[in-house]
C-alpha positions as a printed NumPy array, in Angstrom:
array([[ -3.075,  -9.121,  29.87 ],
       [ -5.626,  -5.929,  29.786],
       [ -8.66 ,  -5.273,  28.345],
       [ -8.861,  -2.948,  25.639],
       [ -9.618,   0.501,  27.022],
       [-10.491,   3.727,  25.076],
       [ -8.736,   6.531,  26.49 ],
       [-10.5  ,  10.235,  25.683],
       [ -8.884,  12.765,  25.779],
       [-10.277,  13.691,  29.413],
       [ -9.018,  11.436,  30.461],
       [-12.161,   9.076,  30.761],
       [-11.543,   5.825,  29.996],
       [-14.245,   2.199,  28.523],
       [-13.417,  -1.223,  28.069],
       [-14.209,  -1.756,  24.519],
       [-14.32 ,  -4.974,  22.561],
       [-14.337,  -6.351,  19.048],
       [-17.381,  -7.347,  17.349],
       [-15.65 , -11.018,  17.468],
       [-14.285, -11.449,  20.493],
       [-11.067, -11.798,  19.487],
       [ -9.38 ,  -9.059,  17.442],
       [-10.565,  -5.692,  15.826],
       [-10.977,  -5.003,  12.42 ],
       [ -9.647,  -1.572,  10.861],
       [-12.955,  -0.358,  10.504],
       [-13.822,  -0.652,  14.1  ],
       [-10.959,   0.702,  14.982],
       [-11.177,   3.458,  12.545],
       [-14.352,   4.773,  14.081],
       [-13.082,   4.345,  17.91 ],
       [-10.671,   6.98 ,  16.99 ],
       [-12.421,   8.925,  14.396],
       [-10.333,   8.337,  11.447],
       [ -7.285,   6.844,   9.872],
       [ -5.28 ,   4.922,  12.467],
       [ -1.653,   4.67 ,  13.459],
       [ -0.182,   1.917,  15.953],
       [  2.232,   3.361,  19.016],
       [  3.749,   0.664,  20.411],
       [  4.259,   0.774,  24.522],
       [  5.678,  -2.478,  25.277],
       [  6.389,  -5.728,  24.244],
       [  2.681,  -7.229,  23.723],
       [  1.017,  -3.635,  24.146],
       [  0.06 ,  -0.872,  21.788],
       [ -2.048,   2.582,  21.172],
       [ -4.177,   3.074,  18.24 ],
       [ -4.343,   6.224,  17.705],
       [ -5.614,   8.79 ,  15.162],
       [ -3.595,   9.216,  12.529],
       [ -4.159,  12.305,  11.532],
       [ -4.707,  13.739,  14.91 ],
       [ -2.224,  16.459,  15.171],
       [ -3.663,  17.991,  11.425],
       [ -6.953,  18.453,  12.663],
       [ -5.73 ,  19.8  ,  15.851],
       [ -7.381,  17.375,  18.58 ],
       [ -6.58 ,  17.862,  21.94 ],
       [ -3.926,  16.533,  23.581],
       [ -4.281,  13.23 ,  25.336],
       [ -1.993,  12.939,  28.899],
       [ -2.778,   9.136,  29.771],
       [ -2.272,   7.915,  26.34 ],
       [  1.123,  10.151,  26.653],
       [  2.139,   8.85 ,  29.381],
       [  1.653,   5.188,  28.395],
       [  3.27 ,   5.984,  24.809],
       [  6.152,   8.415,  26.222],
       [  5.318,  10.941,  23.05 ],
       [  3.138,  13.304,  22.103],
       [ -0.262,  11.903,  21.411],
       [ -3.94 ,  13.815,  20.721],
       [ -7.456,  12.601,  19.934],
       [ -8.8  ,   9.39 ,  21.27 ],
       [ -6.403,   6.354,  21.899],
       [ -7.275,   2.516,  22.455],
       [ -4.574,   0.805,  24.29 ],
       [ -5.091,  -2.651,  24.109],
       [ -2.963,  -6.266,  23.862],
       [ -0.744,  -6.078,  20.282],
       [ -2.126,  -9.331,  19.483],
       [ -5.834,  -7.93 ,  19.014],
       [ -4.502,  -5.931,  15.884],
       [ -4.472,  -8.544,  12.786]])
């Protein structure tokens, strides 16, 4: 399993956490990509949280969260374990 990484545009990429250790809440993850969120799923146990709204407000595009999602995908991303979304 990998650690939750937030993916910039950039292509820079952290290791972020949740405040609990265990699973993120919306807000946090809200903020990590600067607005409302929407889950692309990229395997079995793995998905992208990205921002929902991304392509509206014209963000830039994103090529390692594209790759890992095999779409489109702007703005920040946080690819992390499916089971750290409750």
């Amino acid at each position: 399993m990998h650690k939750p990484t937030l993916i910039s545009p950039d292509g820079s990429k952290r290791t972020v956490e949740p405040l609990n250790g265990l699973d993120f809440t919306l807000r946090e993850l809200q903020k990590l990509v600067d607005g409302y969120i929407e889950v692309v799923r990229t395997s079995e146990d793995s998905i992208l949280v990205v921002n929902e709204e991304g392509l509206l407000r014209d963000l830039k595009l994103n090529m390692t969260a594209s790759a890992l999602a095999g779409k489109y995908i702007v703005g920040p991303a946080v690819y992390m374990p499916s089971d750290m979304l409750k």
